[in-house]
C-alpha positions in Angstrom: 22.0 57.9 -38.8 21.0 57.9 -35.1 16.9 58.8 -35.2 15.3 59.5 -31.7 12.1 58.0 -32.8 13.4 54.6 -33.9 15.3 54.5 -30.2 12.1 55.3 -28.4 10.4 52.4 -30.5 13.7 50.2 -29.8 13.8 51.1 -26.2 10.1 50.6 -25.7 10.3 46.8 -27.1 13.3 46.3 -24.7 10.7 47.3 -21.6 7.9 45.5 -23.1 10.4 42.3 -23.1 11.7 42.5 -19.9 8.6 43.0 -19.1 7.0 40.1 -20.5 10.1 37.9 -19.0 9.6 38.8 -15.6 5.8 38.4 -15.8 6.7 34.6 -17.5 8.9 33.7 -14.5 6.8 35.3 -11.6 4.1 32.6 -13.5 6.0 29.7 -13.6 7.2 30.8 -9.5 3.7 30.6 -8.8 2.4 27.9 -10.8 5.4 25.6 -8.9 5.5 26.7 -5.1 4.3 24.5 -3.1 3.3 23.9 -0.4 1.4 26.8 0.3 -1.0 25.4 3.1 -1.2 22.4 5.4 -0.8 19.1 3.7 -3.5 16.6 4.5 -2.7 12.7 4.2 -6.1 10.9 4.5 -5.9 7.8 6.0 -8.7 5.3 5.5 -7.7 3.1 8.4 -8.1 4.4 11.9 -5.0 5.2 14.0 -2.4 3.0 15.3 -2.4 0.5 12.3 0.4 -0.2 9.6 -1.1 2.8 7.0 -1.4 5.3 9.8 2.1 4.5 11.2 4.0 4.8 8.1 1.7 7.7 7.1 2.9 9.9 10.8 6.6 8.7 10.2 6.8 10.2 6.7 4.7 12.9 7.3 6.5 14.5 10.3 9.8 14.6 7.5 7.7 15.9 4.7 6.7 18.7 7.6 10.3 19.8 8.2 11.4 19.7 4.6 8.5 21.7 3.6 8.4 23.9 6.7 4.9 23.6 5.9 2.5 21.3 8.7 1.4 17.7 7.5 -1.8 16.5 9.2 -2.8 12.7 9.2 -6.9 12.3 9.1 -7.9 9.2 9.7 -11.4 8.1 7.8 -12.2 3.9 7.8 -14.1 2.6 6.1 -15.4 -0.6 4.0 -12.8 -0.5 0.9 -11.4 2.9 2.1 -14.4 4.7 -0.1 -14.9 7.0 2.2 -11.1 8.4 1.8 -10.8 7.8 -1.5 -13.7 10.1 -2.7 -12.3 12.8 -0.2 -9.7 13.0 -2.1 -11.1 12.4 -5.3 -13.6 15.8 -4.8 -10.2 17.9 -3.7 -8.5 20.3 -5.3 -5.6 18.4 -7.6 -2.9 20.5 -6.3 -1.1 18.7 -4.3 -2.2 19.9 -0.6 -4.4 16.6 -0.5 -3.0 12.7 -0.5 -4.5 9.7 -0.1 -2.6 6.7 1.6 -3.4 3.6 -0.8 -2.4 0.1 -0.3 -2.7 -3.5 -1.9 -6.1 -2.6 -0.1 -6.9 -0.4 -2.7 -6.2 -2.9 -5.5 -8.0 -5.4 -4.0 -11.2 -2.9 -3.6 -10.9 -2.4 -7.2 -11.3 -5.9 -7.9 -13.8 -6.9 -5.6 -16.7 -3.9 -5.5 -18.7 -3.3 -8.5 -19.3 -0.1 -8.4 -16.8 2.6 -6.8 -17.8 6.5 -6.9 -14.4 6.9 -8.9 -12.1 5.3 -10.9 -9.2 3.6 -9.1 -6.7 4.0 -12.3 -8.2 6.9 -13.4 -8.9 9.3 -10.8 -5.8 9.5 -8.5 -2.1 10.6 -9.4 0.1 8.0 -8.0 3.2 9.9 -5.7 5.5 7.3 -4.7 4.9 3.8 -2.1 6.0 3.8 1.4 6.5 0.7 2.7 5.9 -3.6 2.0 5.0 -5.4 4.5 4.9 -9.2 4.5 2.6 -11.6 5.1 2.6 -15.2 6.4 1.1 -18.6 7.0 0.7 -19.7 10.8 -0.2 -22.8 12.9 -0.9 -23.0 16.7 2.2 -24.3 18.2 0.1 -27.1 19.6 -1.9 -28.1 16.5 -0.9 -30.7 14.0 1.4 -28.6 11.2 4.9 -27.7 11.7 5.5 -27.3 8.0 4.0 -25.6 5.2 4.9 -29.4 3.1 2.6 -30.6 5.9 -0.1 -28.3 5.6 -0.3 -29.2 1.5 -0.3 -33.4 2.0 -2.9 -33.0 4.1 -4.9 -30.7 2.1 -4.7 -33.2 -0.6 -4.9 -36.5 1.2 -8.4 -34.7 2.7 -10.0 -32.4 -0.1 -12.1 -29.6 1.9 -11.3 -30.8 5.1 -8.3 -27.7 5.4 -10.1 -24.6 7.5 -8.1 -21.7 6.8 -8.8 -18.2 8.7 -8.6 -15.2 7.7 -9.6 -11.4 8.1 -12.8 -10.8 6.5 -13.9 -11.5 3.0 -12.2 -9.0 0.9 -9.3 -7.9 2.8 -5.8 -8.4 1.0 -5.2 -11.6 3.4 -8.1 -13.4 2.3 -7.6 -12.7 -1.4 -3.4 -14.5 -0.8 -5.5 -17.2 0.9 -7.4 -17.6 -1.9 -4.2 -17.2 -4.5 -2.4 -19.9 -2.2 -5.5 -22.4 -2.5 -5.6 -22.0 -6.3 -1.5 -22.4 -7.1 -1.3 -24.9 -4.7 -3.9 -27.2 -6.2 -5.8 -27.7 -2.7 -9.3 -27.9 -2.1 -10.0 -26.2 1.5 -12.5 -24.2 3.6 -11.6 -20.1 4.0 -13.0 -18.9 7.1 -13.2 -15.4 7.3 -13.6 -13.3 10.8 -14.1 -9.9 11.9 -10.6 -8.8 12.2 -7.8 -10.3 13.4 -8.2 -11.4 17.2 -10.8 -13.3 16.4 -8.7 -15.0 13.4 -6.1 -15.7 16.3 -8.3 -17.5 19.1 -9.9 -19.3 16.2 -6.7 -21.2 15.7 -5.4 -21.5 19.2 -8.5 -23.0 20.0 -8.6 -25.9 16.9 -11.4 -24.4 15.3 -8.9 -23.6 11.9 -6.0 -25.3 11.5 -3.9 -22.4 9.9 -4.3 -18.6 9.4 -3.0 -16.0 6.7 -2.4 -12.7 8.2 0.6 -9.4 8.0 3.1 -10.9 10.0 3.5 -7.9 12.6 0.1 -8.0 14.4 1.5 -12.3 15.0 4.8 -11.6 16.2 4.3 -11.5 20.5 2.0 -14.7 19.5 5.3 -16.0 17.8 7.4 -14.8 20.3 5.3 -16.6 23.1 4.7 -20.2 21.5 1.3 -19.4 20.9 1.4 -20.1 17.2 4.0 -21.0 14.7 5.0 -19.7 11.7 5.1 -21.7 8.5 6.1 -19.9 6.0 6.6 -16.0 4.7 4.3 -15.3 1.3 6.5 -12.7 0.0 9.5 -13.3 -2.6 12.0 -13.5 0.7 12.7 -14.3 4.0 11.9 -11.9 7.1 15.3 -10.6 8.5 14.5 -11.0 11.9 12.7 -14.7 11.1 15.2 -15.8 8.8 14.5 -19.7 9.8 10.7 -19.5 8.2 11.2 -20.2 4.8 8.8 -18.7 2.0 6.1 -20.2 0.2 7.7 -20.5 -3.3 10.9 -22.7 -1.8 8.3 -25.1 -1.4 8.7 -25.2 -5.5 6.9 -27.0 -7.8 3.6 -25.1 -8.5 3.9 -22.5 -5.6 7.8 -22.0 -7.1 6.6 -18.2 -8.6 4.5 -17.3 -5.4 5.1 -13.5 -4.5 2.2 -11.3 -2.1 3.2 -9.3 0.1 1.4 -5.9 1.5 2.5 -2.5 0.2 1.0 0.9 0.9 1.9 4.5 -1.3 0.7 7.7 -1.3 -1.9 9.3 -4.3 -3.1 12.8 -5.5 -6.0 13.6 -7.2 -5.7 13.5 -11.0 -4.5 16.4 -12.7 -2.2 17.0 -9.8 0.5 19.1 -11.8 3.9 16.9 -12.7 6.2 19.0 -11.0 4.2 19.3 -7.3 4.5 15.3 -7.9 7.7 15.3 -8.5 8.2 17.1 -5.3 6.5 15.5 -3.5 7.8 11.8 -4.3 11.7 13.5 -4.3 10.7 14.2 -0.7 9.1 11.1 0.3 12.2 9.0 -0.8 14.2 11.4 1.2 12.3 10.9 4.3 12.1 7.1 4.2 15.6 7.0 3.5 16.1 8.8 7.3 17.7 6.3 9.8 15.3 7.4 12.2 12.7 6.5 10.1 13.7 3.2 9.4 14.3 2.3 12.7 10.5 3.2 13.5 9.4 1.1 11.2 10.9 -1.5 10.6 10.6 -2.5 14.6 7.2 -3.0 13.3 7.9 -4.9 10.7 7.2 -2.1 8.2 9.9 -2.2 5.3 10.2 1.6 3.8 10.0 1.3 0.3 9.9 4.4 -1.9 9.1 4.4 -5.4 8.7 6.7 -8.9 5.4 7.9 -9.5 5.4 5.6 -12.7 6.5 2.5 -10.6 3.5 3.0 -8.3 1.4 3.4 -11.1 2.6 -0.3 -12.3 2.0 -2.0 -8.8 -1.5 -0.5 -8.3 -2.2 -1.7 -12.1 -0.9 -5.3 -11.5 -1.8 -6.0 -8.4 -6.1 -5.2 -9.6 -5.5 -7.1 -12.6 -3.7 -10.3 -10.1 -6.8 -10.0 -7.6 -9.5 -9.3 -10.6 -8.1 -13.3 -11.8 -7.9 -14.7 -8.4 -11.3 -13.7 -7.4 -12.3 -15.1 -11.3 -10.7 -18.1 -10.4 -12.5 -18.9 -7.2 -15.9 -17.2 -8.1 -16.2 -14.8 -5.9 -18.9 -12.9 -6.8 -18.4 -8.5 -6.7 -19.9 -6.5 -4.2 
């Protein structure tokens, strides 16, 4: 028998439910849009180098798939702390990324106290790009092989001068690593940058360097200095005659550094803005035009998964935590 009350009562839980549903789904909308402001990539490098390249290139596409504007701040610093705790101390919500490298490992590794925790404290988004490294002699000195360079590390223990950028930087730690699997006792120089590095070994005061391979490439080009060999797992396209350290076999035979760099959030960023955000990076470094910029610098793009990112960063502070073990290198 049709009663008016029980209708009211049935139609009034209908209205609450719908009710309840909308309110659920305008919370979820909110909770998930983003962006809703600018997007700041912090930089800790100053302008015109590999991290703030590749940081511009992907964040002009993040810009126009957002429709939302990306702004790079550039902050240097010893070990990028300065960066890093800017980002640590912002709001986990996505509008704020840090631009982290094998840099950031090797901090890790090397300082003994950090204002955050490098595992801990940042949501890793998705890497950007490797970049490789390489072993280089004047083109007038003694070495035209990396075979060459090793007999005569071990036919003269300690007499080997090898350059690099200052103590602490990802080139001097693969100096280090190629001492140690090489079995070679010799002398690391470190220098204030990277000129420096190069009129050290144009004038005989090293006899080889260990430096990212772009910054080298007009001294290649002009028979200033030679290139030896390429430290990553394979050879440079566009200098596919220099072999890699590992075909020298034998010990070196599992060699593998090269320079990587990746964008982080601040922890407790929410999984789906991640999400987004690494979808989108991917996207953008999969853009021809975006190649092309970068890989005329010798800047491979090379997104990632959030979790894969995660892995590198891990392994690479656990590899440069032994190597610095290893040669007793004491932290900062």
């Amino acid at each position: 028998m049709f009663c008016p009350a029980n209708y009211e009562k049935l139609s009034m839980h209908k209205l609450l439910a719908i009710f309840l549903i909308g309110a659920f789904a305008v919370s979820a909308q909110a909770q998930t849009a983003f962006p809703t402001k600018t997007i700041k990539i912090i930089v800790p490098n100053a302008a015109g180098g590999a991290a703030d390249i590749t940081s511009r290139q992907v964040g002009q596409k993040l810009s126009e798939a957002f429709g939302s504007p990306v702004v790079i701040e550039n902050k240097p610093s010893a070990g990028g702390i300065v960066a890093a705790d800017m980002v640590v101390k912002a709001a986990p919500d996505g509008h704020t990324l840090l631009l982290i490298s094998s840099g950031t490992a090797v901090s890790a590794a090397l300082f003994q106290s950090l204002p955050f925790d490098t595992l801990k404290d940042f949501t890793p988004v998705s890497k950007l790009a490797t970049f490789d490294l390489v072993i280089a002699a004047s083109d007038r000195g003694r070495f035209h092989t990396l075979g060459e360079v090793i007999a005569y590390a071990k036919a003269n223990p300690g007499k080997l001068n090898i350059g690099t950028p200052q103590i602490g930087t990802t080139q001097n730690f693969a100096a280090e690593l190629f001492k140690s699997m090489a079995g070679i006792e010799a002398q690391l120089v470190p220098f204030n940058g990277t000129p420096p590095v190069i009129s050290a070994l144009r004038g005989g005061e090293i006899d080889i360097m260990v430096e990212i391979l772009g910054p080298l490439v007009a001294q290649f080009n002009s028979k200033a200095l030679r290139p030896l060999a390429i430290m990553g797992d394979k050879r440079t396209p566009q200098f596919e005659g220099v072999p890699t350290v590992r075909e020298s076999g034998g010990s070196l035979a599992s060699f593998n550094v090269s320079s990587w760099n990746g964008l982080a959030a601040p922890a407790k960023t929410p999984k789906e803005v991640v999400a987004k955000l690494s979808s989108e990076i991917q996207k953008a470094l999969k853009n021809p035009e975006v190649i092309k910029n970068l890989e005329v610098l010798y800047l491979y793009p090379q997104g990632s998964t959030p979790e894969a990112l995660a892995e590198t960063l891990g392994a690479d502070i656990k590899r440069w935590s032994d190597v610095m073990s290893r040669a007793k290198i004491a932290k900062q």
